[in-house]
N, C-alpha and C positions, 0 to 999 in steps of 0.2 A: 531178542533185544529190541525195545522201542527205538525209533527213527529221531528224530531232534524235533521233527516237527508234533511229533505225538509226546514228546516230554516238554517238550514246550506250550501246547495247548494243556497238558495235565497242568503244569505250573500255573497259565494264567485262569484255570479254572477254580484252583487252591486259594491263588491270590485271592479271586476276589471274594471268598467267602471270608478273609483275612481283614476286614477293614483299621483294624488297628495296627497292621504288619504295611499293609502297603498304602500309598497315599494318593497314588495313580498307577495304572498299568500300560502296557504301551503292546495292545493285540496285533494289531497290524505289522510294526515293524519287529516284534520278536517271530510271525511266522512267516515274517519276507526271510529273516534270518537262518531259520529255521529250514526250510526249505533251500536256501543256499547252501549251508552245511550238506543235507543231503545228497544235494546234487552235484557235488564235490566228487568225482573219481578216487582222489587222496587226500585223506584228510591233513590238514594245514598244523596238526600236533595236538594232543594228548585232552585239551579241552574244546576242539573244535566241534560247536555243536552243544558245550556246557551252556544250562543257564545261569545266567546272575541279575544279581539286582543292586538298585544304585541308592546312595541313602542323598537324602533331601536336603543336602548342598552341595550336590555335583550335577554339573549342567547337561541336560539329555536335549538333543535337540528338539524344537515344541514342545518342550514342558517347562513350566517356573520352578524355579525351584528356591522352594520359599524358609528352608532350614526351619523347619517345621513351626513356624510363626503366621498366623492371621495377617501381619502387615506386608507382608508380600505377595498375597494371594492375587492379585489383581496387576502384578506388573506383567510385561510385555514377558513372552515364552524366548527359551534362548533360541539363535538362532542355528545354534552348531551343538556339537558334541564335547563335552571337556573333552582334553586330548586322552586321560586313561579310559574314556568311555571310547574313544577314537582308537586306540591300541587294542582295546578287550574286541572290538566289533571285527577288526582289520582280522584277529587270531581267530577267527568264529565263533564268539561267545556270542550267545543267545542273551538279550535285553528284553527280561519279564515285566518291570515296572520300576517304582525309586516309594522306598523305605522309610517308616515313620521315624524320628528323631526326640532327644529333648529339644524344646527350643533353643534356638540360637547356638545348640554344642552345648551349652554351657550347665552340663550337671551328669552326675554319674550314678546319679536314679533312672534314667529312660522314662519319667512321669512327663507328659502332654497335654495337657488340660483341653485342648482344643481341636484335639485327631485321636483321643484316645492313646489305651498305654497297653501294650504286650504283657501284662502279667501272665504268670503261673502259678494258678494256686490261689490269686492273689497276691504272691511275691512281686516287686520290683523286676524288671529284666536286665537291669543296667542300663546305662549310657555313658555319651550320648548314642551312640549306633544301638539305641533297642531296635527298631525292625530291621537292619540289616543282620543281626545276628540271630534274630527271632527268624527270619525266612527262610538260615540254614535248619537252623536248631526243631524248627515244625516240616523240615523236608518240604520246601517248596522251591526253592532253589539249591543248586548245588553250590554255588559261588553267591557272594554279596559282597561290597565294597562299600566301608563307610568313612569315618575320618578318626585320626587317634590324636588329640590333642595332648590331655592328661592322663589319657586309660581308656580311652572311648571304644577303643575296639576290643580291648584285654579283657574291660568289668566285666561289660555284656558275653563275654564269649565263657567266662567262670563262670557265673549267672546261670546261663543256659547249656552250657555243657557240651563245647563245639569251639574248633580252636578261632583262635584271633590275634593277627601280626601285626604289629605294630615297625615299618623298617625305620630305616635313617632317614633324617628329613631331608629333602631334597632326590631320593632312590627314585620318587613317582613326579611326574612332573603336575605342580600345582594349577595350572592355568584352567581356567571356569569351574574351581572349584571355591565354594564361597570360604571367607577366612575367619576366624575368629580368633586365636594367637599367632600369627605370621611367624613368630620365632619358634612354633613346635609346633604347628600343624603339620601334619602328611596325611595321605589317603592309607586306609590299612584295608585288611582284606579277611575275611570268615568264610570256614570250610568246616567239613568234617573229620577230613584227616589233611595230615603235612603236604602230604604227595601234591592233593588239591593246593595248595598254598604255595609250593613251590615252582608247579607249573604256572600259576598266576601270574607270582613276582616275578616270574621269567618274560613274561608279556607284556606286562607295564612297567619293568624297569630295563628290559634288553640283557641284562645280565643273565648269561646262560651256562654260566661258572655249573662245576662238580664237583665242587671240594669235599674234602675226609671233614667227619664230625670228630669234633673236639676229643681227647682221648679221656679227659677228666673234666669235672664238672665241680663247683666252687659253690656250697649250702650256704646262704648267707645267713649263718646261726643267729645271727645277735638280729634278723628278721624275721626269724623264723620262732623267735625262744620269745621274742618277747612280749608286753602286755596286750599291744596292741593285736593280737591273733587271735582268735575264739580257737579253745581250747578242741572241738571238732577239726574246725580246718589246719591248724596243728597236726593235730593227729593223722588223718589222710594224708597229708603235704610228709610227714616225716614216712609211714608206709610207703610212699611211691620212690622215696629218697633212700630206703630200705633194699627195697627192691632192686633197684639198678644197681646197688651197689653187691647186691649179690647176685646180679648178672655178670659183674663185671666191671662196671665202671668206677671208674677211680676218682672219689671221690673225697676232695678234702672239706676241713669244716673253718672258714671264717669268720673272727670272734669281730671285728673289726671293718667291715664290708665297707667299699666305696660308695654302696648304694643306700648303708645305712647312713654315712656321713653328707649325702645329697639328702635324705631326710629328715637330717637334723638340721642342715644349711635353710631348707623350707619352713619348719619348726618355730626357725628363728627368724628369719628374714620376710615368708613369705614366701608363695607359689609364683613366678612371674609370670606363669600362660595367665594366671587371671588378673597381674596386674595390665597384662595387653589385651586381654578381653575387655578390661572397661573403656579403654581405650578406640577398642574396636566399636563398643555397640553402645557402649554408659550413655551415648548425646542421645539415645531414644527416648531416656527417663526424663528428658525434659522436652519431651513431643505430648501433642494431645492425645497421638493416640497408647502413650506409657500405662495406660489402663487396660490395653490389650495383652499385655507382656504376661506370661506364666510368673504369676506372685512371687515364685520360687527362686525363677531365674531373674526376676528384677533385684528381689533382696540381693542376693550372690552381686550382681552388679553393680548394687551402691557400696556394700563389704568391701570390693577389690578395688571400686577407686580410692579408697580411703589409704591403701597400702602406702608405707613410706618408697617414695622412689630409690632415695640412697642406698634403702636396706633392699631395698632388690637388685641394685645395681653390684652389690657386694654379693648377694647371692649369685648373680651373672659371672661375678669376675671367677668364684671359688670354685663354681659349676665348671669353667676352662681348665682349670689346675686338675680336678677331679678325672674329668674326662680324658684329657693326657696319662693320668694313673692309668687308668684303665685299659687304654691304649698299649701303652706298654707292656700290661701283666697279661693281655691276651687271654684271657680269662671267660667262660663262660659261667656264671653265677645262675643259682637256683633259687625262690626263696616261691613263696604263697602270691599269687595273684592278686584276689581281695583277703583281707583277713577277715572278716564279718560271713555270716552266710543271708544271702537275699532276704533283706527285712521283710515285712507284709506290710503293703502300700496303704494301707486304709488308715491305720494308725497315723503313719510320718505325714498325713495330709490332715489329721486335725491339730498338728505340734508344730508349729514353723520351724521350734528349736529339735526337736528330733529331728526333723526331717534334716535339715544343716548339716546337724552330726554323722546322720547316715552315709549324706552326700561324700564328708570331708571322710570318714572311714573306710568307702568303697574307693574312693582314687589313691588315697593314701600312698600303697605300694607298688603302684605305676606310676604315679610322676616320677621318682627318682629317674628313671630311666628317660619319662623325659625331658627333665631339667639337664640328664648329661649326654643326652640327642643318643641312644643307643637303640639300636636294635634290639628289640623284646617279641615273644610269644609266649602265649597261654596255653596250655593245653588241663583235656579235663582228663581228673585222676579220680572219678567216684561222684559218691553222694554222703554225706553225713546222715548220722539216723533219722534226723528229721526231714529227709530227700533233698535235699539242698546240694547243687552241685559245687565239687570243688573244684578249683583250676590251679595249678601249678604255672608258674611265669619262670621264663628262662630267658637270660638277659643275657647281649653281645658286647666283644669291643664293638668301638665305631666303626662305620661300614664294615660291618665282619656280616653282613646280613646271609648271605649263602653259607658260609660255614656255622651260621647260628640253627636255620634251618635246616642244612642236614645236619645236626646234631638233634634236631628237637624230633627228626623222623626215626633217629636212633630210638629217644629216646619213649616215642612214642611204640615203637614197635617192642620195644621189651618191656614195656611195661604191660602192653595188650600182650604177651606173653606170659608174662606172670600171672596175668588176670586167668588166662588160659589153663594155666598150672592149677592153678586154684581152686 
């Protein structure tokens, strides 16, 4: 068994042949770390001595962190640690470097015109956390941390075939982390398996709960059945649903889902993380330097200022009504992650209009979750014939976030069973 500081030097040796996965590395302070672990008589719990890596709107002390954008490249380096970089460091995680991004958050492609893009294949990686989920998914890191606005941690982690949690907002604490929706940002977290994920959240949220996984689980058919699913990811998504259910789990089918009706609420009204994103960043598009901006995420920018306020304001109100349902029904729901399988990036970059479409298809069936602020996770269930990973999303009540996760370790282990059988 490698020592922390020989997987720590293998990680930053990975990194840097990875120039599209990392956007800086931090040698020094990962093998001051590294070496502290070590020299640790008892270790301080279960990832002390993991590495991770941080995506490019979380503040690492001396580094900028410029949310993968040319206009910030030149401001002053932070001076401190966000506090979850402060939390992960205190538990003995190892800090390999910080993770390329789309620009600004603002896309569920992981394209970057300007630091390069984690394809596979060619494919898309997702976003926005493409190098955070790219760093587990190529085995460079064991842990990554990025941010899940819309899906930013769910696309990417379906994408690349490697889980991604999305908690409740407010579970990690936001501070020197940059914003881009203030009302459904949080920091999420990518791993390989649950285990990893729940020792995590144990460390940046304090919550050290053991709760029983869910005993039945809720298919949100009328999510899962309908147009908007590629007839592959369907398929896979209903095998894994197969599967648990002939392990065991009790599983019912709703025609009716709360989280379909938060996507019909969107549908109609509009997404509000992006009508606060224009809010957030729209005054760049009338700076000189609005010619630096990813084309992609400019358009998306001027689109969402354009949203009616009223009709988001009615989506807000009906998202509260929603998420009290849900509350109540205590309810772990199942449906498909993305419905699309990873486009090929070369195409969606000569179509502005395809590319849009892809965008608005890949977040599609993760906002619901976060327009009614829930606890969600992705895990992957295969590959479609044409290699395409799928991921399965498993959505909480609110703060239900430790019993969401040990159900998803449930559910992840009997499924790697069945795979077993098979």
């Amino acid at each position: 068994m490698r020592s922390a500081l020989e997987n720590a030097r293998a990680a930053l040796q990975r990194a840097s042949g990875e120039r599209e996965v990392f956007l800086s590395l931090l040698p020094e302070r990962a093998q001051t770390e590294a070496s502290q672990s070590d020299g640790r008589p008892q270790k301080s719990g279960p990832l002390d001595g993991a590495t991770v890596s941080w995506k490019d709107m979380i503040a690492i002390k001396g580094i900028t962190a410029t949310a993968g954008s040319l206009l910030w490249r030149d401001d002053t380096p932070a001076e401190a640690d966000a506090e979850v970089v402060r939390r992960a460091s205190q538990a003995g995680l190892v800090s390999i470097g910080v993770t390329n991004q789309t620009e600004l958050a603002f896309s569920g492609i992981g394209y970057n015109p300007h630091f390069g893009t984690p394809t596979t294949e060619g494919r898309v990686p997702g976003g926005s956390s493409s190098g955070a989920a790219a760093a587990v998914a190529r085995g460079i890191t064991r842990l990554a941390v990025g941010t899940d606005t819309a899906g930013s941690c769910r696309v990417p982690a379906a994408f690349q075939g490697v889980v991604g949690f999305r908690p409740t907002r407010g579970r990690y604490p936001m501070s020197g982390v940059r914003p881009l929706a203030p009302s459904y940002d949080t920091a999420g977290s990518f791993a390989r398996s649950v285990a990893d994920i729940i020792e995590l959240d144990a460390i940046l949220s304090g919550d050290t709960a053991r709760p029983d996984a869910a005993s039945g689980l809720s298919v949100a058919i009328d999510l899962l059945d309908e147009g908007g699913v590629a007839a592959p990811i369907s398929r896979r998504c209903k095998e894994a649903v197969t599967a648990l259910e002939q392990a065991g789990v009790l599983i019912a089918y709703t025609k009716r889902s709360p989280l379909a009706e938060a996507l019909r609420l969107i549908s109609a009204g509009g997404w509000p993380g992006a009508f606060e994103a224009a809010r957030t960043y729209g005054h760049l598009l009338e700076t000189r330097d609005a010619h630096r901006l990813d084309p992609f995420v400019a358009a998306r920018l001027r689109a969402s200022a354009g949203l009616d306020s009223k009709r988001i304001a009615e989506v807000r109100r009906r998202a509260r009504d929603l998420r009290e349902t849900i509350r109540v029904a205590d309810t772990c729901y199942i449906l498909p992650t993305v419905g699309i399988e990873a486009p090929k990036l070369a195409p969606l970059l000569e179509n502005p209009d395809e590319f849009a479409a892809a965008n608005t298809a890949a977040l599609r069936l993760t906002m619901p979750a976060s327009l009614l602020d829930l606890p969600a996770i992705s895990l992957p269930v295969g590959k479609t014939c044409d290699g395409c990973w799928v991921g399965i999303q498993l959505v909480g009540p609110p703060g239900g976030d430790r019993r969401l996760l040990a159900t998803a370790a449930m559910v992840e282990t009997l499924l790697m069973e069945k795979e077993t059988l098979t």
